[in-house]
N, C-alpha and C positions, 0 to 999 in steps of 0.2 A: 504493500500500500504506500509506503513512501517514497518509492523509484516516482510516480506518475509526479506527485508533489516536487521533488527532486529537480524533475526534468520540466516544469514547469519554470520550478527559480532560475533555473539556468539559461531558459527562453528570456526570460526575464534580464536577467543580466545581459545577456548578447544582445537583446532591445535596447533596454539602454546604451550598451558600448556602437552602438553601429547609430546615436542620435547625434549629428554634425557637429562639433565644437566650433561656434566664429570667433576667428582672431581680432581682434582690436584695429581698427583701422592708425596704423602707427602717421605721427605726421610729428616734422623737426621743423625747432622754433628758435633759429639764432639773432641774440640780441644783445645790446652792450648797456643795460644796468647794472648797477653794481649798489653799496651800499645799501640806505632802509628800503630804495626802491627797487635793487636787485632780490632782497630776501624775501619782501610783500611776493612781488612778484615768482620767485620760486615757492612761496607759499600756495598761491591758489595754485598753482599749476599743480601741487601733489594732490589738493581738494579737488580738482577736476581728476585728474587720474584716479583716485579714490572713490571717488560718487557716482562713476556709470564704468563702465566694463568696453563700450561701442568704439570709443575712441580713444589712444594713449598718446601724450607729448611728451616727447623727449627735448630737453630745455639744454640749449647750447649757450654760453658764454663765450662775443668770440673777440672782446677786447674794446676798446672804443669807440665810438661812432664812423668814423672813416675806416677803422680797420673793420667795422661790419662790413656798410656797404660794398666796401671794397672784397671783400671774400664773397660775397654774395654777387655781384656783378662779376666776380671771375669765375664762380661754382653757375652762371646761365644755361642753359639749354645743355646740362649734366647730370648727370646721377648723384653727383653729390650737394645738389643744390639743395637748399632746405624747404622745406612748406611756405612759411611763414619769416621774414623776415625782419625784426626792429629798424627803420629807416631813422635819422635825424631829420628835419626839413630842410636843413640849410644843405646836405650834402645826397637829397633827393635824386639831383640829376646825374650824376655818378649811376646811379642802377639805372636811370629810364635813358644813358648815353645806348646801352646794349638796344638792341632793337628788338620787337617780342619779349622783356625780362620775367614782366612781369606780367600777370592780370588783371583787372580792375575788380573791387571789391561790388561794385554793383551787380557785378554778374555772377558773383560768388554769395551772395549774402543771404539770394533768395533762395538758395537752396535748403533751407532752414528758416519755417514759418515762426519767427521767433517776433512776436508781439514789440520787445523793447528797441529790437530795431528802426522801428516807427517813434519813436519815440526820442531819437539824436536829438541834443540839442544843437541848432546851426550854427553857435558861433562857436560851439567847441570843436568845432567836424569843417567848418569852410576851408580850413586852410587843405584839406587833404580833396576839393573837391574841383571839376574841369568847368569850364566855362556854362557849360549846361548843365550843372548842378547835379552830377554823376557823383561819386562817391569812389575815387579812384584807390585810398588809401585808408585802413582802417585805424584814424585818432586813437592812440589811448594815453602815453605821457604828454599830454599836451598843459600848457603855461601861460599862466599873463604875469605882465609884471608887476610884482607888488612895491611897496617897502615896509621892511620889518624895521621895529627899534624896542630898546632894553626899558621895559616896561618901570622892572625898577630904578635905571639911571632916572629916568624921567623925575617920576616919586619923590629921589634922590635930591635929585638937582632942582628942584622946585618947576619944574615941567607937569599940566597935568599929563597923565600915562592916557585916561579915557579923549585927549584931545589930539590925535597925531594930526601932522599938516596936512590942508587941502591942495595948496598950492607951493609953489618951489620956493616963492617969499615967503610963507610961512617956515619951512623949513630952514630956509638960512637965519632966519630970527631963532629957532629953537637950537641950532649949531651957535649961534653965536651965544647964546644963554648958557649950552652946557659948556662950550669953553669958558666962558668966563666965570663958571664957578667950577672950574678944576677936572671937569668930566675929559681924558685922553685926548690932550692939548694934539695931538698929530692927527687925529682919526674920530672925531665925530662924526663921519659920514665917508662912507665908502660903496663901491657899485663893483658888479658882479655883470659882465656880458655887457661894455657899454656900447657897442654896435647897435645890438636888437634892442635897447630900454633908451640911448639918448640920441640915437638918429635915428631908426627906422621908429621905434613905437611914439618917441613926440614929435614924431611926422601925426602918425596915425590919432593919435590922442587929440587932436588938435583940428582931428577931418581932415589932412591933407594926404596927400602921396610923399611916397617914399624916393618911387622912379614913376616913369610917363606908363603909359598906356596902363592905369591902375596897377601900378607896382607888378609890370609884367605879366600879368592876368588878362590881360585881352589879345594876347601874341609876343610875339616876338621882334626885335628892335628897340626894347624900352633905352631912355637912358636915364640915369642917377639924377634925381632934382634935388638934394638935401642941402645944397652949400645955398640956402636961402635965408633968409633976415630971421625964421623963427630958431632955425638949427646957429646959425653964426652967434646970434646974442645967448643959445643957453649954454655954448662951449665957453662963451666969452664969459660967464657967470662960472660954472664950474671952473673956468683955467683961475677968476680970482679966488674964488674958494681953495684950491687949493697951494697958492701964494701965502694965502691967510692960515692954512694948514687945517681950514674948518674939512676940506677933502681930503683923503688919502690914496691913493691909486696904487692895486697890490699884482693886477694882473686882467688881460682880458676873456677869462675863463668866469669860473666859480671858487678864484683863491680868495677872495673877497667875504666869502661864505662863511670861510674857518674863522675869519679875523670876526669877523660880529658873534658866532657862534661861542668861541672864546672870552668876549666880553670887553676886545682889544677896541672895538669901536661902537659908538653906539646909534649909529643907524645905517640901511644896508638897502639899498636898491637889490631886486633879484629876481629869477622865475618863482613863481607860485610852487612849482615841485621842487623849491630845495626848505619847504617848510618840513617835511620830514625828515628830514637831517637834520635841520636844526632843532626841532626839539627833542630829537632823540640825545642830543648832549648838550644844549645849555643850560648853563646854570642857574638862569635867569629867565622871567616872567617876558614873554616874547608876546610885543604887539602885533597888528597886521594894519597895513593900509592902501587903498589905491594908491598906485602913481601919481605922485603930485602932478600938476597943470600949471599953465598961466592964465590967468584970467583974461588979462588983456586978449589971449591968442582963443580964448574958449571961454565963454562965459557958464557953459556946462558942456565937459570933453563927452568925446563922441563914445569911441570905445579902442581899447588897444590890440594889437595883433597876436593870436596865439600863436604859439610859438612849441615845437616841440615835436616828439616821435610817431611814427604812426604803425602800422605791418603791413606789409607787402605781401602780395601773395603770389610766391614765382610759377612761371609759366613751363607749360607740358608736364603737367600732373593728372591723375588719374581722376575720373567723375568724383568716387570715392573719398579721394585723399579732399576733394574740393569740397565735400561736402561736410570732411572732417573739421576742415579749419574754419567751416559757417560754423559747426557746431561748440567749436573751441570759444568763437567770438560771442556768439550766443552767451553762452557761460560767463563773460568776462562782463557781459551788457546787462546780463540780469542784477535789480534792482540791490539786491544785500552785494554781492560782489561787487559794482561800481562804487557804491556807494561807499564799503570798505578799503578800497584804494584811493579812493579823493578824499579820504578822511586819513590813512595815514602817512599820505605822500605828499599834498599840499599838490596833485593834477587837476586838471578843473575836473567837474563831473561831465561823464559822457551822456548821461542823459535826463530826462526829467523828475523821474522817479530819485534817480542817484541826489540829485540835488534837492529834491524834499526832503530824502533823510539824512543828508549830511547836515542839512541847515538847522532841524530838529533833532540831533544829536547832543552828545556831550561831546564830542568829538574835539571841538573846537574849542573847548573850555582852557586849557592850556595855551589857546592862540584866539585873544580876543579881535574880532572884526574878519576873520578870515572867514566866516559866513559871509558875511556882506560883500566881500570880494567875489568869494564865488558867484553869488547872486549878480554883482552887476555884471561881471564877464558874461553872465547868460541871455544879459541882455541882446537885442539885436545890433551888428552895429554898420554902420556906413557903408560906401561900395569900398574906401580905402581898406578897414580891417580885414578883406576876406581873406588878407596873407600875400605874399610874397611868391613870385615865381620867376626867378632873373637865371637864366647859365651861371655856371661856377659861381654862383652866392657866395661857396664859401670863400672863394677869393677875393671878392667882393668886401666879403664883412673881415679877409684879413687887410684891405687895402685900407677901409677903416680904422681897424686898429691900431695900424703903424701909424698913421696921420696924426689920430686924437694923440696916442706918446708923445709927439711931439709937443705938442699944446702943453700935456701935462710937466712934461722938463723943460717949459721954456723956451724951446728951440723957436718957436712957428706963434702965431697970434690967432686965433681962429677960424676967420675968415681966408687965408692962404693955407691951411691945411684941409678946412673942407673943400676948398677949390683944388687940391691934389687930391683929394679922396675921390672926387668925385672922376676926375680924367683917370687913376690910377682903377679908378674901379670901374670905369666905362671901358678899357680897355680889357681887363681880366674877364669881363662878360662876353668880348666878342673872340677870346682864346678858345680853341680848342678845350672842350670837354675832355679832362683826363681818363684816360684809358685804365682802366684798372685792372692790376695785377694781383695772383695771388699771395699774398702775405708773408712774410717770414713770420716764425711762431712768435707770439706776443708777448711781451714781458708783464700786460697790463696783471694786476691782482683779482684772480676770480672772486665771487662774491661764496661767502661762507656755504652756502646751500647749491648741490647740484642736481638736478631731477631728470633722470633715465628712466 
């Protein structure tokens, strides 16, 4: 009697071993975060790999912004090319020099009825989008510029902390108050990326252009228009500021970030994503503010340009593998997940929902008024803010940089450096697109967390 039984279980077992196992549609995600926004970021990526089985990301570190794109426009139309890509904006055209690199995310997004994707907010997403409001690249570290200051210097120094400046007189009145009562006689005020915060964004702040044909946005040919009467007078403000030693000038990166973080100065021009850094190590009660304005130039500023990375989705990949990286975005767009990265990174929010709970949060309680930033970044803004789209930008923004050094050492007066900046950067625009080569291995420092 128990053979029939027997031979039953054994049916049974061979039943189940002959039921198809599906493997995980694998799909590779190289990108150049690092610090609190590298680890967020390899955080969700293991809750995504955790929470469904359909789809696996393997999360690549592959060194800084250029040395991304750059390995990624050499890895085109290969097998070792990755899914998804982390783009910078300013070094965009590097991956779109290859022809075919990439795909556009409008044609990839819909493959995944994912509700929140109706739901972008447009000033966080314009920069990554084509003249016909296609959606080429998918926004997710994306930036405005704020300024932070040391809540309790303020406190301190008989400054209220609840009143940071609205405009750049206001602020040179509140630099002259903490120097003159003893607050870091060198460094009251320092800036972080002054390409994109004091020539392209107080173009933009201000409703103007940057370069012609809407800062490159409507074709090709633009040329540089920044060496004008409102750019001239605020280098010519900054160059005295920093005579007066009310500025300090450390680098045109984000070396500027350590120096306020630290407590060496106390107030800091910067993107909105280096608020998670800096509260992950200061020691001090950190304000937030818009970017001051001039009145005279804007009686109420328009809106500033985001600024920041987007993913790319490289081309001749499998329906599948396409479908995977909707499903990955999907995931990154849903409502608790956005919301969790613009709350610990200091990104704007991607979308609507994101920014209801950031704003109703505690999130921001460690960083007073950085709700309010967020909120006004969402607002709508002009034809100027949809972003920037010039060849070799980043040439461009280094042709800037060497010019304003000179202002700042003295060398140059403001008006004949932006008049160089602007010929020295109208020429790098009509160079030859760099040809990108694959990499020698990177010395940059991986970020603590790697997820395979």
């Amino acid at each position: 009697m128990r053979l029939p039984v027997l031979a039953r279980l054994a049916g049974l077992v061979l039943g189940l071993c002959s039921v198809p196992v599906f493997a995980a549609t694998e799909i590779v995600v190289w990108h150049a975060m690092n610090g609190v926004a590298g680890e967020t970021f390899a955080d969700l990526v293991n809750r995504f790999n955790t929470e469904q089985k359909a789809v696996h990301v393997t999360l690549e570190y592959k060194g800084d912004a250029k040395v991304t794109v750059d390995a990624a426009a050499a890895a085109a139309h290969t097998a070792q090319a990755p899914d998804l890509v982390e783009v910078q904006d300013e070094v965009t055209e590097r991956l779109l020099a290859v022809p075919g690199a990439v795909r556009p995310m409008y044609e990839i997004l819909p493959l995944v009825k994912s509700p929140d994707f109706n739901f972008l907010i447009p000033s966080s997403v314009s920069f990554m989008k084509d003249a016909k409001g296609r959606l080429y690249g998918f926004p997710y570290r994306a930036s405005v510029p704020v300024l932070l200051y040391n809540r309790d210097a303020y406190q301190k120094y008989g400054l209220d902390p609840d009143q940071p400046p609205r405009t750049w007189h206001d602020l040179q009145n509140q630099l002259v108050t903490l120097q003159a009562q003893g607050y870091g006689y060198s460094c009251a005020y320092t800036t972080s990326e002054q390409s994109w915060i004091h020539v392209e964004n107080l173009a933009t702040w201000h409703g103007e252009s940057f370069a012609s044909k809407n800062n490159g946005l409507e074709g090709s040919g633009a040329v540089l228009t920044f060496n004008d009467l409102l750019h001239v007078r605020h280098i010519a403000i900054l160059e005295s500021w920093s005579k007066a030693k009310l500025f300090q000038y450390f680098g045109h990166e984000r070396e500027a970030d350590e120096k306020f973080t630290s407590g060496e100065c106390a107030t800091l021009t910067t993107g909105s994503d280096a608020l998670g850094e800096v509260l992950a190590h200061a020691t001090f009660k950190v304000g937030v503010a818009p970017m001051p304005f001039y009145e005279e130039g804007a009686h109420q500023p328009s809106n500033t340009l985001v600024n920041g990375s987007a993913f790319w989705a490289m081309a001749g990949k499998k329906p599948d593998e396409y479908k995977a990286d909707a499903e990955f975005l999907a995931f990154l767009a849903t409502p608790v997940v956005a919301a969790e990265w613009t709350q610990k990174t200091g990104a704007l929010p991607l979308t609507t929902a994101a920014l209801r709970a950031s704003a109703n949060s505690t999130a921001y309680a460690s960083a007073p008024g950085m709700a309010g930033v967020m909120e006004l970044a969402a607002l709508p803004g002009g034809s100027a803010a949809r972003g920037v789209r010039l060849p070799n930008f980043d040439k461009v923004r280094d042709a800037i940089d060497a010019e304003l050094e000179t202002v700042w050492a003295g060398q140059k007066p403001a008006k004949e450096a932006l008049d160089d900046a602007v010929r020295e950067g109208d020429l790098a625009m009509h160079a030859p697109v760099p040809q990108a080569k694959a990499p020698a291995k990177s010395g940059e420092k991986k970020p603590a967390k790697k997820v395979t």
